[in-house]
N, C-alpha and C positions, 0 to 999 in steps of 0.2 A: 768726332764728338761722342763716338756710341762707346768705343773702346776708350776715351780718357773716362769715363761714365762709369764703365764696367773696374775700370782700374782705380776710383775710386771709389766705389763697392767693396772693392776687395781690400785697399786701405783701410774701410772702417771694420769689416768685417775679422782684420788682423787685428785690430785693437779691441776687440771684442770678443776672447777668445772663450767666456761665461756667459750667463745670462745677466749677472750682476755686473758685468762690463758693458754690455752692452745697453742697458739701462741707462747704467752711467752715462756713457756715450750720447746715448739718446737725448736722457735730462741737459746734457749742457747745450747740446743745440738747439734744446728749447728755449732755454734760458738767454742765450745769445741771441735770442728772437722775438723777447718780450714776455714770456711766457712766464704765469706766475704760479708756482707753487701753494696746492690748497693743506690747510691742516685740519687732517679728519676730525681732530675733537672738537675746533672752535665749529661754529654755527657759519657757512657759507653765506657769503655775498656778493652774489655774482651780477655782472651786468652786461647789457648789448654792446658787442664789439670785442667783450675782454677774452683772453687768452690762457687758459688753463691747463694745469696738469696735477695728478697724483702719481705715487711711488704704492706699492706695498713689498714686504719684503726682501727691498730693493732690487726686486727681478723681472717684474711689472709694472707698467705705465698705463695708465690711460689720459690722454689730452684731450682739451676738446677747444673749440674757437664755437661762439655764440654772435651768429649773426641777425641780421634783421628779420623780423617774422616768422620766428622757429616754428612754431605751432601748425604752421600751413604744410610744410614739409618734413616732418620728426626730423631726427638723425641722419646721415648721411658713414658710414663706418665703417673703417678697413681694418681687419685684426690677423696677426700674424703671430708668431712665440719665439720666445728667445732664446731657448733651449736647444739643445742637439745632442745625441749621442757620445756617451762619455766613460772616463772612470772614474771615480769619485776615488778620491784617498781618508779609509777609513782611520776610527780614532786608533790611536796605540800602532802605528803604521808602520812602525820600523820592523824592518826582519836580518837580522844578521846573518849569513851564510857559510857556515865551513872558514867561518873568523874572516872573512876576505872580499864576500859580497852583503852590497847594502842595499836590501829592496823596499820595496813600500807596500802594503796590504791594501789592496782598491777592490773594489766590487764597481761590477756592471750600470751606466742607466742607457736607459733607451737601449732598442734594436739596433746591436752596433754590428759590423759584418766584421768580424774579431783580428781574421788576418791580416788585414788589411792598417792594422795597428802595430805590426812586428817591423819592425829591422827601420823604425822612422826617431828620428831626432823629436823627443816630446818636450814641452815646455809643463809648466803651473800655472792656473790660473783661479781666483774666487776670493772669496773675503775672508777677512779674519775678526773673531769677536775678543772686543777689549772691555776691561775694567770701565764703566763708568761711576758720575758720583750716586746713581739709585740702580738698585743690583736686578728692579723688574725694568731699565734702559739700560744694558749694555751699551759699546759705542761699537762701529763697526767701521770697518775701512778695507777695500778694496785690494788686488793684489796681484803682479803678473810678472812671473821670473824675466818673460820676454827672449829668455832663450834657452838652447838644446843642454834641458840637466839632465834627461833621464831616457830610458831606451828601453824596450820590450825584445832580445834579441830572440832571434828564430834557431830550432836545434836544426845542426845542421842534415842534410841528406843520410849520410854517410852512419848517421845515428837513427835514421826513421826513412827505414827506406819505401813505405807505405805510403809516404805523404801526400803524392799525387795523386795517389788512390783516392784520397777523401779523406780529413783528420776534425773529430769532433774534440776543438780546443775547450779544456778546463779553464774558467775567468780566474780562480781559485790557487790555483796549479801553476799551469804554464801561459799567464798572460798578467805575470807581476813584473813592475817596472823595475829597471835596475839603475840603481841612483849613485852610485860610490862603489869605490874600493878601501877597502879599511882594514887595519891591524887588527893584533890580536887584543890588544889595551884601548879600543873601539869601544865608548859605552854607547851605544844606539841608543836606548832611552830616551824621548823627550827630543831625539836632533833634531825633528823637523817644527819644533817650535823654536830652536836656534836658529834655522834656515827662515823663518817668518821674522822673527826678532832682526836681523843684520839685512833684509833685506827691504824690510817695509819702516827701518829704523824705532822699534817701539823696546820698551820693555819687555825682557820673557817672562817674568812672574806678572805683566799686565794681558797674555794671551788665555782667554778664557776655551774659546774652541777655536775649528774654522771648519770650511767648506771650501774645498780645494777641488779641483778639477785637474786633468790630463789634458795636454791639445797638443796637435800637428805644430810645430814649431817655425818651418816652412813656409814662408808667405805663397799665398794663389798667386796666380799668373796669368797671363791671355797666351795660349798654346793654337797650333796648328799652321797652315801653311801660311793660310790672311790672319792670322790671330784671330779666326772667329769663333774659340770657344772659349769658356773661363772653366779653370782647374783650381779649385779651392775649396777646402774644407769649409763645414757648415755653410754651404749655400742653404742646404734646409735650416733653417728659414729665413735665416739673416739677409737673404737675396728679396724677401715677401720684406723683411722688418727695414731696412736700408729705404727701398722706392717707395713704400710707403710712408716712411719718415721727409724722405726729400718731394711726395709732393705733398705732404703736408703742409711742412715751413713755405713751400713754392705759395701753396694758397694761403699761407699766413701773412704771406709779405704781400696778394695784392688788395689788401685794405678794400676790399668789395665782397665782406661775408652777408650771407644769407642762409639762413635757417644753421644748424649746428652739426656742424664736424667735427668726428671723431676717430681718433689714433690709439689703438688699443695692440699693446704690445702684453702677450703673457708667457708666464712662465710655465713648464712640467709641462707641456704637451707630448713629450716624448715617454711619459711614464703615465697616462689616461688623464690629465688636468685637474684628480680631485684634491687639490688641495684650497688652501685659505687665497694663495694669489693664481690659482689656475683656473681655465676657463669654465671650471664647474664649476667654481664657486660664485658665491654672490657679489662679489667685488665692482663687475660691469652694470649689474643690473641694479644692485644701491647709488653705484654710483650716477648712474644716469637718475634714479627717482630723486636723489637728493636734489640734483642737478634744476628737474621740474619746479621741485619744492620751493626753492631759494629762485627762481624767475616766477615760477606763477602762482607762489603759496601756496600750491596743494599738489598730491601723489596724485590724483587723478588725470591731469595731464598727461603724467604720463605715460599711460596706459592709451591713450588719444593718439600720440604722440610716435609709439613702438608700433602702432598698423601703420604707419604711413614712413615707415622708415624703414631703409635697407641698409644690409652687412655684406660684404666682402666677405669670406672666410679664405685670406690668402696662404696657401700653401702649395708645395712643390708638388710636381707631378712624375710620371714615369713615360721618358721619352722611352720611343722603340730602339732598342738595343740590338746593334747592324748582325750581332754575334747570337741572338737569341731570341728571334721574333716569333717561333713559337711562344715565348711567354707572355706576349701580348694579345688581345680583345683582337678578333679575326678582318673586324672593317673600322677598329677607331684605332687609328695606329698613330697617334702624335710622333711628329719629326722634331728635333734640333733645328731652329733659325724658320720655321715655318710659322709663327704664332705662338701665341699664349692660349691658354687649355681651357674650358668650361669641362667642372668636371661631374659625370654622374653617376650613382650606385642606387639599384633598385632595392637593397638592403638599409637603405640611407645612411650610410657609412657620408656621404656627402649629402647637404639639405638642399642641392640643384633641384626645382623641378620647372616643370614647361615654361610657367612665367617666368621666374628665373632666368631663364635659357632667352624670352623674347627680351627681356630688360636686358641682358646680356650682351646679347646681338644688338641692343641700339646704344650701347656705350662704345662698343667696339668699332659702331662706325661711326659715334661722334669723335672718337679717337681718332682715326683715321688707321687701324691698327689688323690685324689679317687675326684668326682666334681658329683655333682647334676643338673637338669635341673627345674626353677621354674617359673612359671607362675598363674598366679592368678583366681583364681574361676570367671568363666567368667560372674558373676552376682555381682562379688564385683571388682570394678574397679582397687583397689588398692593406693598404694602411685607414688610418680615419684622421678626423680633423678637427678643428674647435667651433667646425657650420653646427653640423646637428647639434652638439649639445647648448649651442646658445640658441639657436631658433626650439628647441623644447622650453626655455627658461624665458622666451615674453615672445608676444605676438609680432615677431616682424620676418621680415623678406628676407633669406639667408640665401645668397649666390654663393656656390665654392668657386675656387679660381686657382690656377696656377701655373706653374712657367716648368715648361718637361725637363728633366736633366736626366742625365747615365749616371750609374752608380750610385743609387742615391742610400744613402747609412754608411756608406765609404768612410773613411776617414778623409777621402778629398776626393770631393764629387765635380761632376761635369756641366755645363751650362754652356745656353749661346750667349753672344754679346747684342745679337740682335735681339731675342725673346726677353732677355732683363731691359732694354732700353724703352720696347712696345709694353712692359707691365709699367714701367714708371709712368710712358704717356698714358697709359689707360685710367690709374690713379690721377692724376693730374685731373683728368677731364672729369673722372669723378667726383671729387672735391670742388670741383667749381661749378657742377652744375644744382 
């Protein structure tokens, strides 16, 4: 049960190779679940029992389910991002080479570990913006080669013979993808709106921009001897946005809600979240006032409402790496297959604190579920996460949490199949309690 689990983790996580796919992904299994679509401009009307969601910039979700006597218990909240480490293909992208190579011009997002990008079969993925009939609504549609066009190759030894020395790679330079080989009567110009055009079937003169992404082309896997680890790109976070999806629908389907759950998927977390759909922005926190607004007629609610309510802030952790345990905290050493993480930072890089940690420990034994304690080698600062900057933005309970992996900004990182099936239950028991 844990590995067909994990292996369908990893199915949705293949078809998800954006944030904007993943969205997607998300919305229809809402949708497939009852779940109704709100529109921000009309005046909300919401009721006990009903099932909701929003979009913004198709790369963030927030759902929520409205159960009986919200007011007694605020929110209930698990938030994760749909973002990971990437190359984004800049506008005017074509680069012709010595008449013969056809590259693509990308720049960096997120802390990507660079080489770990060379010599792999990449695919495309992200949307594309179309003509529509008022020019402040473009239309927009989605988009995924779905397989190996393009390739970052590595120079070989013989040409750099320093390399295992240490090489600080150029994003710039030496980390542009190689897409074609082409003649000399090759106009580059504009191909990669031909390559949008033939493959998403539209008109090229109705391509206004797009937003394209790079990805590992390679499906994940369950690797090792009992198949008890998963090897797959963007585990950060789609492993957090996946279980948290599934026991959402799980507590959607059993028709016995109480007080309001909420499934908050955002985007840009891997570039600081300030944008219009990331976790700095106001998007959670209207959305939730509105939410008051339209049940109990007035914003003050929900201000009642936000003390009495806790957040998840789920994201991955740093398991101990068997090659390098000097890098890790001297007595919080998280293991692979041992538990799920509470995790803490006296800089509050994470918003765990003591209560925290005792609410913690009694989910995890209403779970029935074994939990780690992780903190960061106090000479290496670490990453951050979307706890602190939502518990700075209203008054509620922010737990961090997360599930350890190896390699984590890889281009295909490591995870157990035991530790993602114990964060699904831990969600589960969350959501229904």
């Amino acid at each position: 049960m844990k590995k067909q689990y994990a292996k369908n983790m990893i199915d949705f996580i293949q078809d998800s190779p954006c944030s904007f796919l993943a969205v997607e992904n998300s919305e229809n299994k809402l949708k497939e679940n009852g779940f109704i679509c709100l529109n921000n401009i009309d005046k909300w009307q919401l009721k006990e029992g009903g099932k909701y969601y929003i979009t913004r910039n198709g790369s963030t979700l927030i759902a929520f389910i409205i159960g009986n006597e919200p007011e007694k218990t605020g929110f209930r909240m698990i938030g994760s991002h749909t973002d990971s480490p990437s190359f984004v293909i800049k506008p005017n992208c074509e680069i012709k080479e010595n008449n013969n190579y056809l590259k693509l011009n990308t720049e960096g997002y997120g802390g990507m570990i660079l080489s770990t990008w060379l010599d792999r079969p990449l695919s495309i993925a992200g949307r594309v913006i179309l003509k529509g009939d008022n020019i402040f609504s473009p239309n927009t549609k989605t988009i995924d080669f779905k397989r190996p066009i393009a390739i970052i190759p590595n120079l070989a030894i013989h040409l750099n013979r320093e390399i295992n020395n240490g090489h600080k790679y150029s994003k710039q330079k030496e980390m542009l993808p190689l897409l074609s080989l082409t003649g000399e009567d090759f106009n580059e110009k504009g191909y990669i709106y031909e390559l949008i055009s033939k493959e998403i079937n539209v008109a090229k003169d109705d391509i206004l921009d797009y937003e394209l992404f790079l990805y590992e082309a390679e499906k994940g896997s369950l690797i090792g001897l009992n198949e008890e680890f998963i090897s797959c790109s963007r585990l950060d976070d789609l492993m957090m946005v996946y279980n948290s999806l599934q026991a959402f629908l799980n507590y959607a389907n059993s028709n016995n809600y109480n007080g309001i759950k909420v499934l908050y998927l955002a985007d840009n977390e891997e570039v600081g979240s300030h944008t219009g759909q990331g976790a700095d922005g106001a998007l959670l926190r209207d959305t939730l006032k509105r939410l008051c607004i339209s049940l109990f007629g007035n914003e003050e609610s929900f201000y009642s409402m936000a003390e009495k309510s806790v957040f998840i802030s789920a994201d991955l952790a740093h398991g101990l790496h068997p090659n390098y345990a000097d890098k890790h905290d001297i007595t919080n050493k998280p293991l692979l297959n041992k538990g799920v993480c509470l995790k803490y930072s006296a800089s509050q890089k994470y918003s765990t604190t003591g209560v925290c940690g005792a609410i913690f420990d009694g989910l995890c034994k209403e779970a029935n579920i074994s939990y780690q304690k992780f903190v960061n080698h106090s000479d290496s600062p670490g990453g951050s996460t979307i706890g602190a900057m939502l518990a700075s933005q209203f008054n509620t309970t922010v737990i961090d949490f997360g599930v350890c992996i190896l390699g984590m900004h890889s281009i295909r990182e490591l995870g157990s199949v035991n530790d993602n099936y114990d964060c699904y239950k831990l969600f589960e028991k969350f959501y229904s309690l």
